[in-house]
MARBA-165410 format. One record per atom (N, C-alpha, C, O): chain; atom name; x, y, z. Coordinates in nm, 3 decimals, padded with zeros to 5 digits. Layout:
REM MARBA-165410
{fimar A CA {X Y Z}}
...
END
This chain:
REM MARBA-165410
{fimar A N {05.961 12.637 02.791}}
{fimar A CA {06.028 12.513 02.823}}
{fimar A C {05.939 12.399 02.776}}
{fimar A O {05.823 12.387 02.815}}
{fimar A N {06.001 12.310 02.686}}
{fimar A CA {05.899 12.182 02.664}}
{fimar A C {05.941 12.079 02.740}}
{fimar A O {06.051 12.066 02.794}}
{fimar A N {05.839 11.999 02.743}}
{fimar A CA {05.826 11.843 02.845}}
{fimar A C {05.912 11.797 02.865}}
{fimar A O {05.937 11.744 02.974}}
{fimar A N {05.997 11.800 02.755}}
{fimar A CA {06.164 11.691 02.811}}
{fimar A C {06.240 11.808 02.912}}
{fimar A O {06.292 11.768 03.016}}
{fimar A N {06.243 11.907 02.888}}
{fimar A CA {06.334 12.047 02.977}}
{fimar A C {06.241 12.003 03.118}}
{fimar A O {06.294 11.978 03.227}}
{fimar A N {06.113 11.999 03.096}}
{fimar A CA {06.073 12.078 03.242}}
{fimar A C {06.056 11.891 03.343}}
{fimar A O {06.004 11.863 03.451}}
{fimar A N {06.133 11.798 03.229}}
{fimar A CA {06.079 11.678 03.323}}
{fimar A C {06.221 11.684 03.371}}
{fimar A O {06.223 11.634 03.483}}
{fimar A N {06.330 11.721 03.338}}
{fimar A CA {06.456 11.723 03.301}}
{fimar A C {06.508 11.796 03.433}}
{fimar A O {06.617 11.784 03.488}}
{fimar A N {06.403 11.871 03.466}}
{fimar A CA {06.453 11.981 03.593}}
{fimar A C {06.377 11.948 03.673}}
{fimar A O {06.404 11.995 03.783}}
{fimar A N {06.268 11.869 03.671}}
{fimar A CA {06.234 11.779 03.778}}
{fimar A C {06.298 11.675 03.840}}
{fimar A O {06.320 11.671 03.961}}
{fimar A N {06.337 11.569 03.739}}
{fimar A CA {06.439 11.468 03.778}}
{fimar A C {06.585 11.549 03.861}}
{fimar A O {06.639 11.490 03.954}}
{fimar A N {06.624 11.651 03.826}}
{fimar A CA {06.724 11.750 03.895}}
{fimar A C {06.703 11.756 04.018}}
{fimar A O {06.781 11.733 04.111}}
{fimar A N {06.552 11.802 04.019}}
{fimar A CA {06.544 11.861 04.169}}
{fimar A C {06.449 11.742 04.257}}
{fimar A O {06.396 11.809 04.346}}
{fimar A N {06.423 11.657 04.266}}
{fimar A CA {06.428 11.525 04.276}}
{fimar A C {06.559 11.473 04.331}}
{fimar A O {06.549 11.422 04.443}}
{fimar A N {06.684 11.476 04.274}}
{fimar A CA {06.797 11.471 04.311}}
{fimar A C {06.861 11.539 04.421}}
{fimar A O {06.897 11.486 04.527}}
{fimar A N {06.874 11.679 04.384}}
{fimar A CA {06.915 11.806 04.479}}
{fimar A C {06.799 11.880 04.616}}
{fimar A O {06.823 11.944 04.719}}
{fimar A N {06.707 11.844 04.569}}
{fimar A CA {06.617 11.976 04.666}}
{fimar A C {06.567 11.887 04.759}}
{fimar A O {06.512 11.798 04.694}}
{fimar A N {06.557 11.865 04.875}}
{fimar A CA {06.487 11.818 04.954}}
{fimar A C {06.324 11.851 04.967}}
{fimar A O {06.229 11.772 04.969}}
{fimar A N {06.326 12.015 04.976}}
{fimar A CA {06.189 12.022 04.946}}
{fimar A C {06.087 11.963 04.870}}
{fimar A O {05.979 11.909 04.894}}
{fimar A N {06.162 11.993 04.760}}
{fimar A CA {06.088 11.948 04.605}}
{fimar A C {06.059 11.798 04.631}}
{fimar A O {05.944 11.764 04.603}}
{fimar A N {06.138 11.707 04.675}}
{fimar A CA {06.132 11.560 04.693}}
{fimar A C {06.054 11.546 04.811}}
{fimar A O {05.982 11.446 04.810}}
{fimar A N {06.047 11.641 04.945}}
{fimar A CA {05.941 11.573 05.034}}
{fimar A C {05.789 11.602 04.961}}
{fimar A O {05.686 11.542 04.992}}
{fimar A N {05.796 11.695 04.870}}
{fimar A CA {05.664 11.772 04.808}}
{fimar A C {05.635 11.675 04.699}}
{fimar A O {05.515 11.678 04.672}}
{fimar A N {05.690 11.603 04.637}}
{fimar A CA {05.685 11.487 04.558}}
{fimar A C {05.629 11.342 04.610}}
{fimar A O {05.549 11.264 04.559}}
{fimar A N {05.687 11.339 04.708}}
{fimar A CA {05.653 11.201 04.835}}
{fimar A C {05.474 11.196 04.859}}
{fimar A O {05.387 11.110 04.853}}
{fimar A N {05.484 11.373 04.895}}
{fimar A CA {05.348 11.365 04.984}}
{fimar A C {05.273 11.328 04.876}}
{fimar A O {05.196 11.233 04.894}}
{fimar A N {05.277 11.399 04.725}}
{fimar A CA {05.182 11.421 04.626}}
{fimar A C {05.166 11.254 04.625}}
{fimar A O {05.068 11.196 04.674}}
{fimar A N {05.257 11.202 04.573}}
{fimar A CA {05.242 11.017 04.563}}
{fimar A C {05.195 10.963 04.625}}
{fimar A O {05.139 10.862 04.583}}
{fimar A N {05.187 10.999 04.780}}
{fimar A CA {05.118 10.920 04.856}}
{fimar A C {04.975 10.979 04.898}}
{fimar A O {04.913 10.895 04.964}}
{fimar A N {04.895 11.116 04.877}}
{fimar A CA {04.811 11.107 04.832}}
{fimar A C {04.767 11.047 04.704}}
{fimar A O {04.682 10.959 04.712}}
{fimar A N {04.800 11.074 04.617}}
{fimar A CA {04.770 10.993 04.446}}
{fimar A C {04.747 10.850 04.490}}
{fimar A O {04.669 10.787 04.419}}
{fimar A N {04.799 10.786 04.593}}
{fimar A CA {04.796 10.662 04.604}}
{fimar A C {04.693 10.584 04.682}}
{fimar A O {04.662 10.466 04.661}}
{fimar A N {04.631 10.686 04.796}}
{fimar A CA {04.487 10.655 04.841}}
{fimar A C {04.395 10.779 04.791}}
{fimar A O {04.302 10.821 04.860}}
{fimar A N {04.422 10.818 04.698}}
{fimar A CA {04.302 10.871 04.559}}
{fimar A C {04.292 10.712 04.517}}
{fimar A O {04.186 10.659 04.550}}
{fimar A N {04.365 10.647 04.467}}
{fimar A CA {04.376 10.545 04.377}}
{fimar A C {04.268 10.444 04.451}}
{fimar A O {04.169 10.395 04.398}}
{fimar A N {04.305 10.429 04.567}}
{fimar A CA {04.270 10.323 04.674}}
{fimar A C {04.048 10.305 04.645}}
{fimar A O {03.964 10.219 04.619}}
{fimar A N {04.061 10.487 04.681}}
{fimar A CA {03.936 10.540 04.707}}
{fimar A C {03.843 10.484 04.561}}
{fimar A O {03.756 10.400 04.580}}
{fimar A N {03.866 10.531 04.430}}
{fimar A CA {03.843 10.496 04.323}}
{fimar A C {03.807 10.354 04.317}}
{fimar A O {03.690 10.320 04.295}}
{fimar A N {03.906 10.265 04.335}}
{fimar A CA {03.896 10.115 04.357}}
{fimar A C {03.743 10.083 04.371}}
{fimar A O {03.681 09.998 04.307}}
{fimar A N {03.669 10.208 04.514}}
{fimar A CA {03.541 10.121 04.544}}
{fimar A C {03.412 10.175 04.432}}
{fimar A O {03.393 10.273 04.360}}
{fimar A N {03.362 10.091 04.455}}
{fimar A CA {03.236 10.108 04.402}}
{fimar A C {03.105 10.188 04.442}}
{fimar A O {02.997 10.208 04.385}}
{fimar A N {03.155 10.224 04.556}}
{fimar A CA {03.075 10.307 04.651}}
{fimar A C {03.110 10.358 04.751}}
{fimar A O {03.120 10.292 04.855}}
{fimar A N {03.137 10.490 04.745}}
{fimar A CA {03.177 10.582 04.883}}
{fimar A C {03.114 10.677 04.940}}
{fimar A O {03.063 10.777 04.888}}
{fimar A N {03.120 10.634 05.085}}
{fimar A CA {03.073 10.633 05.182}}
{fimar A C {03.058 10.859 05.206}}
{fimar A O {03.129 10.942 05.150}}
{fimar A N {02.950 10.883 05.298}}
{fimar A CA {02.995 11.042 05.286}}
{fimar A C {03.147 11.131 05.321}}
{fimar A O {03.201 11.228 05.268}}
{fimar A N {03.183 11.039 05.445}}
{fimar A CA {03.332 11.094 05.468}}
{fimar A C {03.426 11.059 05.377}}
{fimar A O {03.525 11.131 05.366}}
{fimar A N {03.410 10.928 05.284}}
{fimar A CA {03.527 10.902 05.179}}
{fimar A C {03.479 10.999 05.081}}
{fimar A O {03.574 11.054 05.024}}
{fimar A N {03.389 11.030 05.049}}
{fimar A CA {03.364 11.144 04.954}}
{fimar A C {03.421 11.268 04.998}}
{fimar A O {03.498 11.333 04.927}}
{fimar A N {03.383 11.307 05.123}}
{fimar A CA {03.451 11.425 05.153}}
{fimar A C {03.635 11.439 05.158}}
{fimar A O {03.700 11.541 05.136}}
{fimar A N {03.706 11.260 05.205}}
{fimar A CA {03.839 11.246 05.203}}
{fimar A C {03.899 11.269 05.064}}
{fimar A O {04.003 11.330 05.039}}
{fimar A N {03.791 11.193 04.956}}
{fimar A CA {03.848 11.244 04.829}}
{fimar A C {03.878 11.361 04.781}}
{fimar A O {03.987 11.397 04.738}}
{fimar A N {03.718 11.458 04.795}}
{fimar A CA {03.721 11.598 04.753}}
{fimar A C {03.881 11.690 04.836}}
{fimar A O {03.958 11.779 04.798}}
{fimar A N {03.867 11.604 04.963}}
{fimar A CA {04.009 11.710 05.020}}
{fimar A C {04.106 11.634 04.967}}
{fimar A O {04.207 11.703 04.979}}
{fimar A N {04.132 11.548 04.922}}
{fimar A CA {04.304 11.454 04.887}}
{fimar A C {04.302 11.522 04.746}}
{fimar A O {04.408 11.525 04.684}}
{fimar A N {04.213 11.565 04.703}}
{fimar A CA {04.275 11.595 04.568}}
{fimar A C {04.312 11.764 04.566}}
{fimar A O {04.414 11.818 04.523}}
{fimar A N {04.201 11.822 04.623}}
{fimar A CA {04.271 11.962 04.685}}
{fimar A C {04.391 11.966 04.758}}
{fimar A O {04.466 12.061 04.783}}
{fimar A N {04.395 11.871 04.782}}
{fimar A CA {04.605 11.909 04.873}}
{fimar A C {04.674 11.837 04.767}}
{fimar A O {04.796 11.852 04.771}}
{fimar A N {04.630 11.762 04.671}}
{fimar A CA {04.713 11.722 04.604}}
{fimar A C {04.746 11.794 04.474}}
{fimar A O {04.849 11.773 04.411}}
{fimar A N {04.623 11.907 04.428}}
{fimar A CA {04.646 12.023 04.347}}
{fimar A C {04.766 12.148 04.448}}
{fimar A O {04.866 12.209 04.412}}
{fimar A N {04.731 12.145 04.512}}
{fimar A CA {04.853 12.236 04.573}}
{fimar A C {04.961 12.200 04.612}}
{fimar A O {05.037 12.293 04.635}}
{fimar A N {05.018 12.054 04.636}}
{fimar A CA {05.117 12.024 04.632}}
{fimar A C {05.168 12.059 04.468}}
{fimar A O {05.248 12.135 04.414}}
{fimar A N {05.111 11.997 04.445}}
{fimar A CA {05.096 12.024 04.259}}
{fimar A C {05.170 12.166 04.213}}
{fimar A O {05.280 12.181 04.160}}
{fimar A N {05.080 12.255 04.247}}
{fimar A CA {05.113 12.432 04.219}}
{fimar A C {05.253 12.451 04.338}}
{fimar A O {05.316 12.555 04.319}}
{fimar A N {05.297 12.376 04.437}}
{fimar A CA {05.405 12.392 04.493}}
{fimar A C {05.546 12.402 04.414}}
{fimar A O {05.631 12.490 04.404}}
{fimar A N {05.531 12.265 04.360}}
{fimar A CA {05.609 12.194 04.257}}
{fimar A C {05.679 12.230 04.166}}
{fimar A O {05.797 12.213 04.136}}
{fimar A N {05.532 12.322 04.093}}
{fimar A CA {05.564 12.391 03.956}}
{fimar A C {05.597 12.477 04.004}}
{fimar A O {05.707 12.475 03.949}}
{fimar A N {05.603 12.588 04.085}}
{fimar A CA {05.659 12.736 04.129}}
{fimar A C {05.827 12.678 04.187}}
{fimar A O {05.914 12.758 04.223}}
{fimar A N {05.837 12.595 04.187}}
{fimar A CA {05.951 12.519 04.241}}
{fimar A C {06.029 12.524 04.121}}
{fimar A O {06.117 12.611 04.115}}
{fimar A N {06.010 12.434 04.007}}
{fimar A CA {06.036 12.417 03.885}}
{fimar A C {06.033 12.542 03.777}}
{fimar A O {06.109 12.533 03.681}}
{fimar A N {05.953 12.654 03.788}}
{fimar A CA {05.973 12.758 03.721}}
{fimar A C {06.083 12.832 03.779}}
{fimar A O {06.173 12.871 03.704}}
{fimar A N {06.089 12.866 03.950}}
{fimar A CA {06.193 12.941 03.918}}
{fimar A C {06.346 12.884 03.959}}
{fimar A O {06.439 12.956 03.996}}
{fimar A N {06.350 12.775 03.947}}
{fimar A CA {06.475 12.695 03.943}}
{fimar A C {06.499 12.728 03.738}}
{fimar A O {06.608 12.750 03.685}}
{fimar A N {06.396 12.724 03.685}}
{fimar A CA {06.427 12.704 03.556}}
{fimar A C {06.469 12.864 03.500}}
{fimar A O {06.540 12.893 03.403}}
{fimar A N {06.411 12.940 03.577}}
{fimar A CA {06.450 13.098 03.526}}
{fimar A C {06.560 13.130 03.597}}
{fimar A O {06.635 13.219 03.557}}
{fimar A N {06.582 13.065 03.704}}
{fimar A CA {06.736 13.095 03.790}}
{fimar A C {06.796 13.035 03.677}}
{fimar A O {06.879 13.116 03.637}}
{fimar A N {06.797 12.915 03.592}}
{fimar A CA {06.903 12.872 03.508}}
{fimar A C {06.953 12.929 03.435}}
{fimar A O {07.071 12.945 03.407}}
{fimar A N {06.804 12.987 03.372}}
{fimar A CA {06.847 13.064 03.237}}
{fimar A C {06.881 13.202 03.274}}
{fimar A O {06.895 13.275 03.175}}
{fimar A N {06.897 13.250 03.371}}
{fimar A CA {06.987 13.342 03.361}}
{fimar A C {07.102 13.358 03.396}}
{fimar A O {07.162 13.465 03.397}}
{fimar A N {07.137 13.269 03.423}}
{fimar A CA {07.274 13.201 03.530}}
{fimar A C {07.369 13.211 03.351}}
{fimar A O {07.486 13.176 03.341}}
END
């Protein structure tokens, strides 16, 4: 599947899946105090440690996503 297919069945399930869209939400709103964190110029030991974990839940929201998106995309193609 290339980039336009697999963004293609994202925007889908975005639409249709609730899951997929609360699993989308969370990822954004970690990504969004990742962003915050970056901003400083210096972080503190627990913001270091908040980072190292926001981005680990935000890789597995991540791998949620895509197992979401693969087999929605192999349910298609065999449909």
């Amino acid at each position: 599947m290339n980039a336009a297919e697999t963004q293609e069945v994202k925007n889908f399930l975005l639409d249709s899946d609730q899951q997929f869209r609360h699993l989308a939400e969370q990822h954004h709103l970690l990504d969004d105090r990742l962003h915050q964190l970056l901003e400083k110029h210096y972080l503190s030991e627990p913001e270091q440690l908040e980072q190292a974990t926001l981005k680990k839940r935000k890789l597995a929201l991540k791998d949620q996503m895509e197992t979401i998106v693969r087999a929605h995309s192999e349910q298609r193609g065999s449909s």
